[in-house]
BAFI-3210 file (N, C-alpha, C; in Angstrom, 3 decimals, decimal comma, padded with zeros to 6 digits):
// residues 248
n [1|2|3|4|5|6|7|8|9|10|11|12|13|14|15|16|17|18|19|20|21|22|23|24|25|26|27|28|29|30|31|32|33|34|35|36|37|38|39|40|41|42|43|44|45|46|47|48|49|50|51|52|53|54|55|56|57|58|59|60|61|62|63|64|65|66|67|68|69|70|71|72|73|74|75|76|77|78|79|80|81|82|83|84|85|86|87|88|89|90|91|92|93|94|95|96|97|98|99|100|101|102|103|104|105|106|107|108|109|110|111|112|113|114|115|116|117|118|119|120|121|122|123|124|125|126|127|128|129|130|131|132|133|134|135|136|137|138|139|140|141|142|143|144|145|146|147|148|149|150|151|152|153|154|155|156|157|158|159|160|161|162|163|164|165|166|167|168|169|170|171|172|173|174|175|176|177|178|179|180|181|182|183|184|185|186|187|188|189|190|191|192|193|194|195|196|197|198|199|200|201|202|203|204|205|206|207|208|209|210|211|212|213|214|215|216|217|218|219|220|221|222|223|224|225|226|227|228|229|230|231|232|233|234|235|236|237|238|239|240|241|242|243|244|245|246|247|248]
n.u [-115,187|-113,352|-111,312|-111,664|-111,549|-109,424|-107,596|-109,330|-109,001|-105,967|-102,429|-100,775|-102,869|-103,936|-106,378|-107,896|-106,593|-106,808|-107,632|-110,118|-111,737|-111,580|-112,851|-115,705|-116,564|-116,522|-117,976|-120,292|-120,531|-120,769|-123,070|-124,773|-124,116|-124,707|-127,386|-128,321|-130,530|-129,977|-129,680|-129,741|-127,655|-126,158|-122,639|-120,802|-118,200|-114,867|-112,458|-109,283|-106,250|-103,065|-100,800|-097,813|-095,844|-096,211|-093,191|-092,557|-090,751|-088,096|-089,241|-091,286|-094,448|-096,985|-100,145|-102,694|-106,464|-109,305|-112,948|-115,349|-118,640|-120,319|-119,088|-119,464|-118,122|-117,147|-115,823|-112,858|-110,077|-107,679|-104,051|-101,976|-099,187|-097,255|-094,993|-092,387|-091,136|-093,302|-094,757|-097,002|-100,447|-103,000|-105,293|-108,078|-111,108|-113,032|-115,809|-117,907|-118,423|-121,271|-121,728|-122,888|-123,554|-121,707|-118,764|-115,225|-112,307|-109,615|-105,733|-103,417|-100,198|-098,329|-095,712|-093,664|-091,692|-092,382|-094,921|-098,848|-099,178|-100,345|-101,119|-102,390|-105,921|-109,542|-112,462|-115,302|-118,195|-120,723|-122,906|-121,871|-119,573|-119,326|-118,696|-116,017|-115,170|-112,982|-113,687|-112,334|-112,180|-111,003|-109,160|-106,819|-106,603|-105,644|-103,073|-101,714|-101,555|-099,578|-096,850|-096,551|-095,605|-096,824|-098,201|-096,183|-095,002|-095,981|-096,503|-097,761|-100,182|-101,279|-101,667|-103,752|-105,909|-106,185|-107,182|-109,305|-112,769|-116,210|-118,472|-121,275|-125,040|-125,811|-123,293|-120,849|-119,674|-116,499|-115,138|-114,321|-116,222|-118,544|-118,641|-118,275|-120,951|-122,425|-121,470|-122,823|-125,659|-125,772|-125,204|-127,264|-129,168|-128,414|-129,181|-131,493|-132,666|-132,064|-133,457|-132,288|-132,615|-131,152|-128,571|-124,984|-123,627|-121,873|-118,648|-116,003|-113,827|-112,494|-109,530|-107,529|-105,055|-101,717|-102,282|-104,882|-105,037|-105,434|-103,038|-101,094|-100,605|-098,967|-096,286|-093,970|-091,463|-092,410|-093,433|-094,220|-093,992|-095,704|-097,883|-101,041|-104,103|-106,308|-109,648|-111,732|-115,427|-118,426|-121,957|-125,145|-128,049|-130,338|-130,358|-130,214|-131,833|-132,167|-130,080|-128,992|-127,722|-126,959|-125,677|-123,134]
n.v [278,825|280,930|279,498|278,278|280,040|281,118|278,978|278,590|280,769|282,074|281,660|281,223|280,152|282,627|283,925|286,150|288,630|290,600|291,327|292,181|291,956|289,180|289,364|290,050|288,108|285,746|286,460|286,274|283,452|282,451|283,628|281,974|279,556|279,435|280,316|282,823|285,802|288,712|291,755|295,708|296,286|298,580|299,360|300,518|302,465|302,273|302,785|301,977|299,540|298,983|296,354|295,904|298,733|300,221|300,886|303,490|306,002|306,371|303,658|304,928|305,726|308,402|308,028|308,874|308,524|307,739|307,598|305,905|305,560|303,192|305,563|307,810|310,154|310,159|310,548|312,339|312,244|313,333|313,734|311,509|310,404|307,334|305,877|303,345|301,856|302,367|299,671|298,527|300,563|302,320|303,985|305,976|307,539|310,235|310,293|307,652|306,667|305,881|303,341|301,899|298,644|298,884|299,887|301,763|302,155|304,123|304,002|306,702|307,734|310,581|312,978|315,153|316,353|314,788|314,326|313,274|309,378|306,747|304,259|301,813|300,173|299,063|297,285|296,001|295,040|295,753|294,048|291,822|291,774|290,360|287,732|287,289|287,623|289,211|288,363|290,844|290,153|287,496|288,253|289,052|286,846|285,043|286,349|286,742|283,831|283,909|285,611|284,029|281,756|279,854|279,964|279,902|281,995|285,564|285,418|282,691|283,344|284,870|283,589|282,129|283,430|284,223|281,755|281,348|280,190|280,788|278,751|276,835|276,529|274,588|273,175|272,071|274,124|276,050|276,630|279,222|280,269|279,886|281,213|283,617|283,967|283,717|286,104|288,230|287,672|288,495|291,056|292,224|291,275|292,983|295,497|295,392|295,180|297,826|299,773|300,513|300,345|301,538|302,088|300,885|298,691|295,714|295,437|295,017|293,313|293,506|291,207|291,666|290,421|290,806|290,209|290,415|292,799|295,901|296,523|296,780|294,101|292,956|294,541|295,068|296,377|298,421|296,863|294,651|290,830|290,417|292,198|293,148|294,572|296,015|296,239|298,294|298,428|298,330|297,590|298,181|298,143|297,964|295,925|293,647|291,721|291,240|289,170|286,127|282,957|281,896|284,104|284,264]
n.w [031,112|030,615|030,202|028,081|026,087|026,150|025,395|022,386|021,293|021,590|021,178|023,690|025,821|027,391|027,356|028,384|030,533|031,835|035,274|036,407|034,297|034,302|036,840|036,360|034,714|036,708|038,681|037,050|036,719|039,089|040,283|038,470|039,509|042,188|041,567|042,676|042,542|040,386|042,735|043,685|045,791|048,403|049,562|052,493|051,772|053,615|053,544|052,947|052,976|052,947|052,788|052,953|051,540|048,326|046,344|045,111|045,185|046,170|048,120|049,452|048,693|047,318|047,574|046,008|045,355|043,058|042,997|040,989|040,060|037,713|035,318|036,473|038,435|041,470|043,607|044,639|046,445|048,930|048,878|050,344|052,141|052,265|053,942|053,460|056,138|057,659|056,568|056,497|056,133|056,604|055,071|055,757|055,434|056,128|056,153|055,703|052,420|049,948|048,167|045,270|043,022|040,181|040,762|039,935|041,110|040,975|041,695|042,257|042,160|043,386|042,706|043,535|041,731|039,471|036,945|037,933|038,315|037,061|039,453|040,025|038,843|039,673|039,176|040,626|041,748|043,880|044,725|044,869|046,944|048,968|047,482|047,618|050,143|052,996|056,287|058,738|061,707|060,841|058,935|060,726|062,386|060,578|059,806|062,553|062,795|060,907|061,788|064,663|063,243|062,311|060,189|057,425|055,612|054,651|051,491|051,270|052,751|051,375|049,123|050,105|050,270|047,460|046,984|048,210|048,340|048,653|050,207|048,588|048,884|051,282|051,332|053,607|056,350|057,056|060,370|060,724|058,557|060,013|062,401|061,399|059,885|062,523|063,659|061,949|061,979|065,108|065,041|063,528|065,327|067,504|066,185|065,657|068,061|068,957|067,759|065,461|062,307|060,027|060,425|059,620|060,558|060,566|059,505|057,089|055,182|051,676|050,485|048,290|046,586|044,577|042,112|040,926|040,812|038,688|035,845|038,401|038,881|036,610|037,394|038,714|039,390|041,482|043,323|045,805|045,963|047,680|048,177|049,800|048,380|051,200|051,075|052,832|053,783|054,817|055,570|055,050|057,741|057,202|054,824|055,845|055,859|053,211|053,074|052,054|052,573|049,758|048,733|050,661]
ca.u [-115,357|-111,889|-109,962|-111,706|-111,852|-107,995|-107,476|-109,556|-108,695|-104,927|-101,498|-100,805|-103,968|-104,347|-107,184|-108,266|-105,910|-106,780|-107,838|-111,427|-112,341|-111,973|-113,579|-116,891|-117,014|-116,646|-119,413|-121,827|-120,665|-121,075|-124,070|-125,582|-123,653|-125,574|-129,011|-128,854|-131,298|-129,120|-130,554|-128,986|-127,065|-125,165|-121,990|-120,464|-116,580|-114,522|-111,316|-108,429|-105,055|-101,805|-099,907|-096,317|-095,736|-095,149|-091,693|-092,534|-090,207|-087,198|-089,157|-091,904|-095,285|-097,683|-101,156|-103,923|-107,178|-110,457|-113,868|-116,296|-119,896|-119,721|-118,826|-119,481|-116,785|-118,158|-115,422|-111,868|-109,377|-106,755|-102,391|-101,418|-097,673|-097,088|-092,942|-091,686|-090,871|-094,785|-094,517|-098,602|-100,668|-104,430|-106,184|-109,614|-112,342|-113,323|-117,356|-118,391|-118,997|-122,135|-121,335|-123,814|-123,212|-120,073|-117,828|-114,393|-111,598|-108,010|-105,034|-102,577|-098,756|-098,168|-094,728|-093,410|-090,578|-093,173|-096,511|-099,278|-098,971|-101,109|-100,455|-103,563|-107,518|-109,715|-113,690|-116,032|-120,006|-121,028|-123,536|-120,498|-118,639|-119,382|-117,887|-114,429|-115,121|-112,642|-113,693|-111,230|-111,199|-110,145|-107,876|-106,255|-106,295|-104,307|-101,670|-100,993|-100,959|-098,454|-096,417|-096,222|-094,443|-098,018|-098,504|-094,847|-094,940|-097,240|-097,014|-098,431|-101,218|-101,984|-102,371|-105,205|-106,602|-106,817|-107,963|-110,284|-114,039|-117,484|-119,491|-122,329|-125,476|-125,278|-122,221|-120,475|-119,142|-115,847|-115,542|-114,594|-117,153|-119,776|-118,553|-118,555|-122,254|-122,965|-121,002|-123,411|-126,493|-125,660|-124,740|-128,553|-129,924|-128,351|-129,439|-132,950|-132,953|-131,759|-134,296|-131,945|-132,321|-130,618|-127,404|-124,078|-122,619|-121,222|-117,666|-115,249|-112,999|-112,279|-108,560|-106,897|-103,492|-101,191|-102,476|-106,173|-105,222|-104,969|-102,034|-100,296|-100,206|-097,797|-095,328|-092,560|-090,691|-092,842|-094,634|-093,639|-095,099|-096,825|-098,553|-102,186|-105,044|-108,016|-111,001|-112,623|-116,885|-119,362|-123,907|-126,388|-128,625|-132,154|-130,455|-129,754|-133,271|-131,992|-128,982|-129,022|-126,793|-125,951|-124,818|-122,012]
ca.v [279,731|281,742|278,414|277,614|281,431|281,423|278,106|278,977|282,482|282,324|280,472|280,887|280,009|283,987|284,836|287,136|288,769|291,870|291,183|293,266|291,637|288,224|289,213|290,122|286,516|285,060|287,185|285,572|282,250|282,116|283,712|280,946|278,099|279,388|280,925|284,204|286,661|290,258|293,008|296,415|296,615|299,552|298,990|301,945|302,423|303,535|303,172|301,086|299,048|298,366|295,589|296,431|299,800|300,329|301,746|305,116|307,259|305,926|302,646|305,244|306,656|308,923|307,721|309,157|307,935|308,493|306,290|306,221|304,775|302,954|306,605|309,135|310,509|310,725|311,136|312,241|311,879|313,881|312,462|310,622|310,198|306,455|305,036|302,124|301,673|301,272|298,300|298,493|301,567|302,261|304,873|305,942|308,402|310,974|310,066|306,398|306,722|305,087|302,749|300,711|298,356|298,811|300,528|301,913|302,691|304,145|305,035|307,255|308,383|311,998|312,833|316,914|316,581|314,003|314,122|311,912|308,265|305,765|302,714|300,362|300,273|297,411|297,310|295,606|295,196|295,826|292,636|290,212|292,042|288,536|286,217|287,251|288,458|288,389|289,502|291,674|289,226|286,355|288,219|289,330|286,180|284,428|287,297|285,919|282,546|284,216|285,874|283,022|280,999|278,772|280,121|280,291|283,069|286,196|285,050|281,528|283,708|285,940|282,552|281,291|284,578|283,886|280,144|281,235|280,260|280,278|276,808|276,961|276,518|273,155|272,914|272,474|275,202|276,176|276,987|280,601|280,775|280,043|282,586|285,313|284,718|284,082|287,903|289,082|287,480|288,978|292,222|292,519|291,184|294,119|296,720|295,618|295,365|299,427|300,072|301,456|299,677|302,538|302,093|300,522|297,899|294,812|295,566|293,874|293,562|292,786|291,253|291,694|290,259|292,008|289,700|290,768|294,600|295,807|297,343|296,757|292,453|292,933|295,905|293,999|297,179|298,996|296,469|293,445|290,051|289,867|293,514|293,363|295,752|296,011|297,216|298,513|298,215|298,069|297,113|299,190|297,238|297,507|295,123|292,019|290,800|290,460|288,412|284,780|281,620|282,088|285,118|284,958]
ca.w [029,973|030,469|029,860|026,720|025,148|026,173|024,107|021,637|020,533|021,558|021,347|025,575|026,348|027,974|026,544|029,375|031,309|032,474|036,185|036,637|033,476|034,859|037,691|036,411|034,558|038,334|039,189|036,367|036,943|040,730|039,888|037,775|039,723|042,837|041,662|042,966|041,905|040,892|043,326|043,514|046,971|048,409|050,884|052,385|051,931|055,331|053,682|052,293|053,360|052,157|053,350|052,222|051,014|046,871|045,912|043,694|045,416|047,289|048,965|049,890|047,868|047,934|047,062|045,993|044,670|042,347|042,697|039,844|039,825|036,541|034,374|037,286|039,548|042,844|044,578|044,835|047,609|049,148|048,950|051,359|052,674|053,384|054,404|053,531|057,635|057,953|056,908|055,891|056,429|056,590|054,427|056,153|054,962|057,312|056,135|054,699|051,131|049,520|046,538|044,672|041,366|039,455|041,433|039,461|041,761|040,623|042,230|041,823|043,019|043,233|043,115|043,170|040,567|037,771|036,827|038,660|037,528|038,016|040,079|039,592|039,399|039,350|039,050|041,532|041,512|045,416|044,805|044,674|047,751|049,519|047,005|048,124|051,328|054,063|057,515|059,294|062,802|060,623|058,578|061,849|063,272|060,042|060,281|063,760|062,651|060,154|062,242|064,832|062,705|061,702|058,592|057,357|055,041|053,879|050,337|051,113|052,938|049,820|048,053|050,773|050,297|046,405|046,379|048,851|047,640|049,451|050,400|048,129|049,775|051,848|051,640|055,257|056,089|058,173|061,616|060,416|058,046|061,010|063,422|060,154|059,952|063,481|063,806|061,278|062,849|065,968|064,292|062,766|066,342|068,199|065,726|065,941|069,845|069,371|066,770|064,668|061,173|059,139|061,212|059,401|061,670|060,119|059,117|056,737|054,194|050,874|050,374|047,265|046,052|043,260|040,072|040,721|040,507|036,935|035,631|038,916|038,302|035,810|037,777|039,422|040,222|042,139|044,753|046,923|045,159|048,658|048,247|049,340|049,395|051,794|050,838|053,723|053,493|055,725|055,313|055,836|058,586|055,997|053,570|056,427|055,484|051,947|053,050|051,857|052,619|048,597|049,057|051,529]
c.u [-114,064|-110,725|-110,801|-111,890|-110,274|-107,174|-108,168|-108,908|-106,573|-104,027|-100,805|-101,911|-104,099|-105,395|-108,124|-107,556|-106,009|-108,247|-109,439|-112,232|-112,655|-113,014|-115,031|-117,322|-116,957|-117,595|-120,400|-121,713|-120,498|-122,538|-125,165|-125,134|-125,141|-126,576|-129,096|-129,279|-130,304|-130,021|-129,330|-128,349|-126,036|-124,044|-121,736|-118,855|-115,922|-113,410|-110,622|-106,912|-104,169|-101,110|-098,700|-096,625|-095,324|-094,103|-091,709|-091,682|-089,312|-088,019|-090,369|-093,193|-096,621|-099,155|-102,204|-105,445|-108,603|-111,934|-115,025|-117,748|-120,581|-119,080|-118,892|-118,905|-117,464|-117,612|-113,581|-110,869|-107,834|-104,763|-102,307|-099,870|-097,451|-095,317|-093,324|-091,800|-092,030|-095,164|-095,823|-099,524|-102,357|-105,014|-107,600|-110,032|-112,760|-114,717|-117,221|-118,914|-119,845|-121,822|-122,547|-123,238|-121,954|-119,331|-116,265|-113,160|-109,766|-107,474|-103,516|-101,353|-098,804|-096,661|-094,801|-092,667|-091,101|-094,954|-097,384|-098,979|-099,663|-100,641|-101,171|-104,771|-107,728|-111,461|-114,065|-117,710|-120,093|-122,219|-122,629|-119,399|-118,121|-118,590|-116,499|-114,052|-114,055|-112,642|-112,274|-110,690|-110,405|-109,214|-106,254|-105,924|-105,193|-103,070|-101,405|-100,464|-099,400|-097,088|-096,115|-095,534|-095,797|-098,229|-096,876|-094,422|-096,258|-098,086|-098,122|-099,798|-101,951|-102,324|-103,935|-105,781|-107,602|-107,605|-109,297|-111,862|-115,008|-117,906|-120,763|-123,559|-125,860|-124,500|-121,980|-119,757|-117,394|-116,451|-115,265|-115,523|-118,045|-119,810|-119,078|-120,313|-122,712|-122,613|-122,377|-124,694|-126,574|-125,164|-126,349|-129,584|-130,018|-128,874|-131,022|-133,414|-132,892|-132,709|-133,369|-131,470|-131,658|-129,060|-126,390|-123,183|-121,775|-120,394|-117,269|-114,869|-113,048|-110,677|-107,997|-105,583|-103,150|-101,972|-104,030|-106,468|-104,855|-103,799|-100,845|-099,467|-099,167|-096,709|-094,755|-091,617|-091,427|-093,613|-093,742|-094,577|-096,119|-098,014|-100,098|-102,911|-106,397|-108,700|-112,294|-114,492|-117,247|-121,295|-124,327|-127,371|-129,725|-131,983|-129,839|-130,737|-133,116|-130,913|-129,621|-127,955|-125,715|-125,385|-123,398|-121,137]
c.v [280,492|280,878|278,120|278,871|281,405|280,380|278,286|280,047|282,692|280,906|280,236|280,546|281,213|284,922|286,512|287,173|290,117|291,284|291,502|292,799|290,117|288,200|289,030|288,427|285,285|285,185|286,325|284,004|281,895|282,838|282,727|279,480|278,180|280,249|281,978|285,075|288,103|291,124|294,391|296,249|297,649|299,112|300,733|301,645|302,807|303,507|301,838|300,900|298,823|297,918|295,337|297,693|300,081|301,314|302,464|305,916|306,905|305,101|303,624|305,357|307,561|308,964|308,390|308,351|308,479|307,096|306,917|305,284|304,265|304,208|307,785|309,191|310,813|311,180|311,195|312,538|313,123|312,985|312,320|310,463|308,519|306,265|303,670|301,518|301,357|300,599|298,156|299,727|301,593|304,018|305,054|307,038|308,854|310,567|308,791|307,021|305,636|304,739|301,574|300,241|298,446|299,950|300,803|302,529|302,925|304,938|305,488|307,539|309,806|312,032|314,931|317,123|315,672|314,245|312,968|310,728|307,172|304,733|301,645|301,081|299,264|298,242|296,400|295,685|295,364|294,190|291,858|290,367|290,643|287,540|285,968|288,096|287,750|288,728|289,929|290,539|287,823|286,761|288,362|287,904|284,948|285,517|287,082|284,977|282,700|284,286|284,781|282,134|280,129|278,962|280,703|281,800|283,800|286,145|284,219|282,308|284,593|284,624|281,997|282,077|284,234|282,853|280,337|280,943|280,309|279,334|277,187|276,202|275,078|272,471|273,303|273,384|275,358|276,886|278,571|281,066|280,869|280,966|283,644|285,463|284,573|285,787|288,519|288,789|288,261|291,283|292,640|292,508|292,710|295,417|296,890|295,663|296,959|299,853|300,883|300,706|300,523|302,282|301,302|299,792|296,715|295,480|294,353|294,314|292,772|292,636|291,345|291,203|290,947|291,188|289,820|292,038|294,908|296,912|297,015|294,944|292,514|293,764|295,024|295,229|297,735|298,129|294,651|292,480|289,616|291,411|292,684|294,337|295,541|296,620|297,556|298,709|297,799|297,949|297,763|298,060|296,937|296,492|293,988|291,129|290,058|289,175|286,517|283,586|281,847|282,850|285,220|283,784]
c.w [029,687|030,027|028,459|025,652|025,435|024,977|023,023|020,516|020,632|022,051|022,778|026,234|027,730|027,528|027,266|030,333|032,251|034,144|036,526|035,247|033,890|035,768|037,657|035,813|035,481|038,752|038,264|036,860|038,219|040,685|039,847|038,803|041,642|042,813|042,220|041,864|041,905|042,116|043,051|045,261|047,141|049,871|050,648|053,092|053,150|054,781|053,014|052,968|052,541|053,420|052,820|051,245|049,687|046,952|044,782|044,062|046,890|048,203|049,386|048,492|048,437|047,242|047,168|045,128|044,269|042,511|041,571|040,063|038,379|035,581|035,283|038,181|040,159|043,773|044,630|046,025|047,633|048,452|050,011|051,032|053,117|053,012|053,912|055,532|057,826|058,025|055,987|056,878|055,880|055,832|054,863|055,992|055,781|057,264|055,316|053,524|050,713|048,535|046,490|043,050|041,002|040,154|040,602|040,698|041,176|041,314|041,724|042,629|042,180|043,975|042,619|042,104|039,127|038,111|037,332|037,544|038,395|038,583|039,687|039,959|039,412|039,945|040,162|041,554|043,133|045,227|045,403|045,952|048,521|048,685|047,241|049,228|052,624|055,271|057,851|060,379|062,048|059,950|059,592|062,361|061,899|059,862|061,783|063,677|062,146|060,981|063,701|064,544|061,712|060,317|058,127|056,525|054,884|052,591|050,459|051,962|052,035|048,943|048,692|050,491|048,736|046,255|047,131|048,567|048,663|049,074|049,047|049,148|050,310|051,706|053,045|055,699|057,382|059,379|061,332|059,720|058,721|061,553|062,480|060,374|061,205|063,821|063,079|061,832|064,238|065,571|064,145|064,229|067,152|067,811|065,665|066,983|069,838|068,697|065,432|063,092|060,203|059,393|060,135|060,657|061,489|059,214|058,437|055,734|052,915|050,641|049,350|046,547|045,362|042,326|040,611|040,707|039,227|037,271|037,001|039,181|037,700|036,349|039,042|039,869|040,881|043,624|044,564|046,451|046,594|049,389|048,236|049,799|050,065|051,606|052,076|053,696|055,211|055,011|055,770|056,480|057,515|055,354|054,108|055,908|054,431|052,145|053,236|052,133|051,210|048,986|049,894|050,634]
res [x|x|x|x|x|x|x|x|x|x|x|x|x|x|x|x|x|x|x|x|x|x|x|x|x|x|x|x|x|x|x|x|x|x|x|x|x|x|x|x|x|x|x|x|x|x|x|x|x|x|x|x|x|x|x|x|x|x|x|x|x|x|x|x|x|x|x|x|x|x|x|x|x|x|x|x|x|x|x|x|x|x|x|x|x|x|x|x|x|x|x|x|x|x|x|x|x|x|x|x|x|x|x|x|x|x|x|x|x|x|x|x|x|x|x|x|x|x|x|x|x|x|x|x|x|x|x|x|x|x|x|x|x|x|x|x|x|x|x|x|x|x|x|x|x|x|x|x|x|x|x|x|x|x|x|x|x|x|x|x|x|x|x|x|x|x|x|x|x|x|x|x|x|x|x|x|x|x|x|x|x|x|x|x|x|x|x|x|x|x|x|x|x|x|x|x|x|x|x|x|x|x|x|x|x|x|x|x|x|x|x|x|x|x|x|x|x|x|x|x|x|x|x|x|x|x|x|x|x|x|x|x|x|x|x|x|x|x|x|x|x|x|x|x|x|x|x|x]
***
């Protein structure tokens, strides 16, 4: 549909470019391709990554950020100090925040001598967290490969990140995709051995590249073409029951 509204309507065949707009037409058509029913689902945020530091302020910045629940500010965030020297630096939330549905997140640089300025937002449904989900142990364990030498660069791992798709259902699945849901299986076991179905225990991330953040896709001076962000999330245990094969 995005390749024939791009040929259609325009002479680059770009007919949709703004990142968070694509996304949601991923969302319908993984949707429809595998039959899931919408529900509402809530994850709960712990926090966010940067893997290479943007350059707002001598190679350093200082980020802050706003989340919205489609039109309602729910919550705004302190500044943060990160270096360049960091290398990549972790943003975490003193309390998990509850997000359900359309989620809006923007962030900002705060500088003392200019007015804030934004860096990038980008939209998200919490339904769809799964369709581009990438646990934490496997992202960890291809940043070894990386760093090893196995995976030669970070770029070419921000591209696996992008091409990345889920099996649809009977499809075979990888050996990382098994472990993920044996983790989460075992995740749901332990919380019902404790009785504690309310609990938040399956961790994970969402990975991000630069050309799926708006506004910051296009910004070539400010960020490293191998900038990505993590979206830290976690499940509330009540809603394993709902979890389907489609789904992940």
């Amino acid at each position: 549909a995005l390749a024939f509204y791009g040929e259609a309507r325009t002479k680059d065949n770009k007919g949709v470019t703004i990142p968070s707009q694509r996304r949601y037409v991923q969302y319908y058509g993984y949707k429809l391709k595998n039959h899931i029913q919408y529900s509402v689902k809530t994850v709960l945020l712990r926090g966010f990554k940067f893997h290479t530091i943007p350059n707002y302020s001598g190679g350093s910045c200082s980020p802050s950020f706003v989340i919205c629940l489609t039109s309602t500010k729910i919550f705004t965030s302190k500044v943060y100090d990160l270096r360049k020297a960091q290398g990549e630096a972790e943003i975490k939330l003193e309390q998990d925040l509850p997000l359900c549905e359309d989620v809006k997140i923007e962030f900002y640089h705060s500088s003392k001598l200019s007015r804030k300025e934004k860096m990038f937002q980008l939209w998200f449904n919490t339904k769809f967290t799964r369709m581009h989900l990438v646990q934490r142990e496997s992202y960890d364990k291809l940043q070894a490969k990386s760093q090893n030498g196995e995976r030669k660069t970070l770029a070419e791992y921000r591209r696996h990140l992008h091409q990345h798709k889920p099996p649809r259902s009977g499809q075979r699945r990888s050996r990382e995709e098994r472990d993920m849901e044996q983790a989460l299986m075992n995740s749901k076991e332990s919380q019902e051995s404790l009785g504690a179905v309310a609990k938040p225990n399956y961790h994970y991330s969402i990975v991000l590249p630069l050309e799926e953040l708006d506004k910051a896709n296009k910004d070539k001076k400010h960020y490293s073409p191998e900038f990505l962000l993590g979206i830290m999330l976690s499940e509330v245990s009540h809603q394993y029951k709902d979890i389907d094969s489609r789904d992940v």
